[in-house]
Every structure is written in structure tokens, then in C-alpha cells.
C-alpha positions as CSV (number, residue, x, y, z in Angstrom):
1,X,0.0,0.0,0.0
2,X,1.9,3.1,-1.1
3,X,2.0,5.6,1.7
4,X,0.6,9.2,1.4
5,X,3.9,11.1,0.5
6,X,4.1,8.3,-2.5
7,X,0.1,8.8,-3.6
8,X,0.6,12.6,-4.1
9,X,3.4,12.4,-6.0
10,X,1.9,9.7,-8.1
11,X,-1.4,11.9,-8.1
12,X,0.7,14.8,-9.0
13,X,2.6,12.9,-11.7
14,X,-0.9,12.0,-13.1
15,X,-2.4,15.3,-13.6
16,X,0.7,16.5,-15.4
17,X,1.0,14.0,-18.4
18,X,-2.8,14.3,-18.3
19,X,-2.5,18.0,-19.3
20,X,0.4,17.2,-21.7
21,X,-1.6,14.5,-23.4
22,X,-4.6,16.7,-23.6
23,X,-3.1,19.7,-25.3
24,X,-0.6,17.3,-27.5
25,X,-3.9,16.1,-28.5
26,X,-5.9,18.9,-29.5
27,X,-2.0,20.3,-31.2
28,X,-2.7,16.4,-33.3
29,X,-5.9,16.9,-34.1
30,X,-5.9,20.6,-35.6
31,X,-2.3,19.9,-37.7
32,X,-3.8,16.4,-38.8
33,X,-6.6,18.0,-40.4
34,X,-4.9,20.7,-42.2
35,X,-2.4,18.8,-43.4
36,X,-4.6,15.9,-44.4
37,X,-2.3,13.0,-42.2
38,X,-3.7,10.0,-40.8
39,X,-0.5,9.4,-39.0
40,X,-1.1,12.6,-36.6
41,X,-5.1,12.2,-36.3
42,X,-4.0,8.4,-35.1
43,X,-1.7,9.7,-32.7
44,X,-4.2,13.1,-31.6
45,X,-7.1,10.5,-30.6
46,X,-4.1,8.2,-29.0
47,X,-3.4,10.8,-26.5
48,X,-6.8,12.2,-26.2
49,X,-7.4,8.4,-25.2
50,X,-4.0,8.5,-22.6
51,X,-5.7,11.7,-20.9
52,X,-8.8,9.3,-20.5
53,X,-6.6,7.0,-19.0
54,X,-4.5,9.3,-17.1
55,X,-8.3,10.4,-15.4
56,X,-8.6,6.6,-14.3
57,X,-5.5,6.5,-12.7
58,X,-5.8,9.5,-10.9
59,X,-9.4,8.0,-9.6
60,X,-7.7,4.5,-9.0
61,X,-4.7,5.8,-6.7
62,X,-7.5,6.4,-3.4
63,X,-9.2,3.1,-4.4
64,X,-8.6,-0.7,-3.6
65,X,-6.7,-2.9,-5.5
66,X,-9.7,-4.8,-6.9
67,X,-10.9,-1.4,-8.4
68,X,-7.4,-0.8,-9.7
69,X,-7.7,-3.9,-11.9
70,X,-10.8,-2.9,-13.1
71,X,-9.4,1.0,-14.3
72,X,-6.5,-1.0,-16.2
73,X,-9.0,-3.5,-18.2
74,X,-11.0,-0.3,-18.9
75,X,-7.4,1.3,-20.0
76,X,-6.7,-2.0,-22.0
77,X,-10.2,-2.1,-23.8
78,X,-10.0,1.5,-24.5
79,X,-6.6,1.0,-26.2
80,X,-7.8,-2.0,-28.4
81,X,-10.7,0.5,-29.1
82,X,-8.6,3.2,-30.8
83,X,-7.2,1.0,-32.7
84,X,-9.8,-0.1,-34.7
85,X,-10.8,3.3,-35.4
86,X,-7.3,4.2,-36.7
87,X,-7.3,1.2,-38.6
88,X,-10.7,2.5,-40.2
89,X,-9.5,5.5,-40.8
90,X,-6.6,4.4,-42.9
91,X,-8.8,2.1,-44.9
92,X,-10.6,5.3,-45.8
93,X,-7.9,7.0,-46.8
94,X,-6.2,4.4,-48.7
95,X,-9.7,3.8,-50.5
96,X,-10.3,7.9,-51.1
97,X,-7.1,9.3,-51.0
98,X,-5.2,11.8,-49.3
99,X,-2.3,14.3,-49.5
100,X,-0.1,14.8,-46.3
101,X,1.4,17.8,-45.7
102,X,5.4,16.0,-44.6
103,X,6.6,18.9,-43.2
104,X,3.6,19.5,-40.8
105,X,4.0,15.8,-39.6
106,X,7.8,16.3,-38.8
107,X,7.0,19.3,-36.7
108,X,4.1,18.0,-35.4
109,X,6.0,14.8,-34.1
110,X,9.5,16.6,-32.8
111,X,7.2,18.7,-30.6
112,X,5.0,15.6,-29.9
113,X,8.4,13.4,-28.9
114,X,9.7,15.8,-26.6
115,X,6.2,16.0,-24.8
116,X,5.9,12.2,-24.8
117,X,9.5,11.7,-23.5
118,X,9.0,13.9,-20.5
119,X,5.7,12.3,-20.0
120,X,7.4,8.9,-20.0
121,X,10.5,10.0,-17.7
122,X,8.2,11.3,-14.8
123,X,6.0,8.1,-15.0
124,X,9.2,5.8,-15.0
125,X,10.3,7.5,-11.7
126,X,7.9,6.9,-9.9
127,X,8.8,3.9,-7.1
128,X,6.4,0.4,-7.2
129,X,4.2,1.3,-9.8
130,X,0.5,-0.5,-9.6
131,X,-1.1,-2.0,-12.3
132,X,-3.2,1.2,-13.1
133,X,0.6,3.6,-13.2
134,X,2.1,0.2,-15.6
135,X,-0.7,1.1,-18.2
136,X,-0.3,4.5,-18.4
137,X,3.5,3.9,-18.9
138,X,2.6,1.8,-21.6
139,X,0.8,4.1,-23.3
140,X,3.3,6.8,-23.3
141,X,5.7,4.7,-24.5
142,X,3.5,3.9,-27.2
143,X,3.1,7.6,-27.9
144,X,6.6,8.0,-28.1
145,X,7.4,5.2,-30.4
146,X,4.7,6.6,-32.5
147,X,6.0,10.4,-32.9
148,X,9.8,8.5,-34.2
149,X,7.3,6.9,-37.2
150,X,5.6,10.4,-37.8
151,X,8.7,11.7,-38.4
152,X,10.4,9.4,-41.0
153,X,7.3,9.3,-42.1
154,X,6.7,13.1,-43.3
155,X,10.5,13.2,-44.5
156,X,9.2,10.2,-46.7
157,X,6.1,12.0,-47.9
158,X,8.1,14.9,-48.8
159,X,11.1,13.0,-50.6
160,X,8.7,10.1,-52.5
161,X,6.0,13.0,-53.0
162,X,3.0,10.1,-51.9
163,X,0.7,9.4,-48.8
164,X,1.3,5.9,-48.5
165,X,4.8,6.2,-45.9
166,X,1.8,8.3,-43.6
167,X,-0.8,5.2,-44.0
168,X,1.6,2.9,-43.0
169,X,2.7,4.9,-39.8
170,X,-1.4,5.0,-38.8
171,X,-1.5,1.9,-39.5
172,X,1.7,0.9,-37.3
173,X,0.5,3.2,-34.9
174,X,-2.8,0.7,-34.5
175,X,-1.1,-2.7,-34.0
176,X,1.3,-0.8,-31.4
177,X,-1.7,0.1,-29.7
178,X,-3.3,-3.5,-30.0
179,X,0.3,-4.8,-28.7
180,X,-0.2,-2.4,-25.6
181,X,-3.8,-2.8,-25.0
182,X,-3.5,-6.8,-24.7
183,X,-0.2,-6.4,-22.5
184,X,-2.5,-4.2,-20.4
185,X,-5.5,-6.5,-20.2
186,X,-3.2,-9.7,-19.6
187,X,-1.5,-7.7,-16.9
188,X,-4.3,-6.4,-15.3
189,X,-5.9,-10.3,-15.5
190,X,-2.2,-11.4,-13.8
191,X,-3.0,-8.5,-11.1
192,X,-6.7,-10.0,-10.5
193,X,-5.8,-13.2,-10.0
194,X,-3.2,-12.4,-7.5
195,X,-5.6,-10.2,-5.7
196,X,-8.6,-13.1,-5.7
197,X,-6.2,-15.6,-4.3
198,X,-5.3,-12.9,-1.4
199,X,-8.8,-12.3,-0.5
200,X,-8.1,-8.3,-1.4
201,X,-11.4,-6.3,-2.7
């Protein structure tokens, strides 16, 4: 049971990559739709999802480990969620067409990695993690993986003059999520069963 000093600075740890992620995403969302790039609308509802998450964990750190569980399969499922609509979404574009802007996605995804990186660092330093502060690690790391593909990406829609090196990095940016959203549920299943076999609600 983490002691109080521990739970604020986990709390306070929270709240910051949940403000990060929420303005990264809304940053996503406006420069994927002017510059027409699945690859950065992928990656602006991936963090609007991590603030989502973020709000679980914060509501999970005052709650018993049973509820905990519960916040990370909701985290998982989530995950898995966004992922199919990305996946969606880059069928559409492959089917209609688009025409990424590269240099807006390589902007876009420096300023993204940096935010993402910080994010990561502050949840990495935090001492005993619980199931719930594992997932949200997870998902930043995902993020950050994510913004080094938007990147070669955009240089690649710029040199090859096509959209396809921006489909691909949606679509990569989908199975990473699945990837994460199963090693969330399977550890949050892991943490369940623990907690079932020491009586803990």
C-alpha cells in the first residue's frame, strides 16, 4: 500500500502527463486536419485516449486494488478501441485518397516526442508502480514510439511526393496500440488473479 507522500506524488505525476496529453492532442488533431495526415489524427485521438486513461489512474490511486484492476482493463479495452478506429481510418484514406502535408507531420512529431519523452520519464520514476501507473507507462511509450514513425514518415512524404509512408505509420501506430492494449489486459488479468487468491477487494 503506497504511503501518502508516494500517492501525491503519483497523483501529482498524473495530472501533469494528463494536461500534456490533452493539449498534445488537441496540437494532433488541428495539424492532422490541415495537413490531411492519418498518421497525426491516429496519434491526436491516441493521447486524447492517454488523458482518459491518465483520469482513471488518478481516480484509482485512493481506491482498492480490486478497483485498480478494473481501471487498467477499462485502460486496455479503451486501447484495443482506438485502434480499430485508426485502422478504419486508414482504410478510408487508402480507399479515397489523401495528400499529407510531410513537413507539418515532422514538426508536429518533434514537438510531440519531446512532450511524450517527459511524459514517460516522470512516470518511469515513480517507485512500485501498480497495475493502473504500468498502463499509463505503456501508453506513453507507445506515444513516443509513435511520434519517431511520424517523423520518417513526413520526411518520406516529402522525398517520395505520396501518402502511402503516412498510411503505413497509422496503420503501425494501430497494432502498437493493440500490442499495448493486450499487455495491459493480460496484466491487469495477472493482477486479478493475485488479488482473488489474497482475499483483497
Amino acid at each position: 500500500m503506497p504511503s501518502n507522500g508516494s500517492s501525491a506524488i503519483e497523483r501529482r505525476t498524473l495530472w501533469i502527463v494528463l494536461l500534456l496529453n490533452a493539449a498534445i492532442s488537441a496540437a494532433f488533431f488541428v495539424t492532422g486536419l490541415v495537413g490531411d495526415s492519418s498518421a497525426l489524427i491516429a496519434n491526436g485521438v491516441d493521447n486524447l485516449s492517454d488523458a482518459a486513461v491518465y483520469a482513471l489512474s488518478i481516480a484509482a490511486l485512493t481506491r482498492g486494488p480490486v478497483w485498480k484492476t478494473r481501471a487498467a482493463s477499462v485502460s486496455g479495452i479503451m486501447l484495443l478501441a482506438f485502434a480499430v478506429g485508426i485502422l478504419a481510418d486508414v482504410v478510408r484514406r487508402y480507399i479515397y485518397g489523401s495528400e499529407p502535408i510531410g513537413s507539418d507531420m515532422m514538426v508536429m512529431s518533434a514537438i510531440a516526442g519531446v512532450v511524450n519523452y517527459v511524459c514517460l520519464r516522470l512516470l518511469q520514476k515513480l517507485d512500485a508502480p501498480d497495475v493502473n501507473l504500468r498502463a499509463a507507462t505503456t501508453f506513453s511509450f507507445n506515444d513516443f514510439v509513435s511520434n519517431g514513425g511520424i517523423l520518417v514518415a513526413g520526411g518520406l512524404v516529402i522525398w517520395l511526393e505520396t501518402n502511402w509512408p503516412d498510411l503505413v505509420v497509422g496503420f503501425l501506430t494501430a497494432a502498437i496500440a493493440i500490442k499495448g492494449g493486450l499487455e495491459i489486459l493480460k496484466d491487469a488479468g495477472n493482477e486479478a488473479s493475485a488479488n482473488r487468491e489474497a482475499g483483497l477487494k
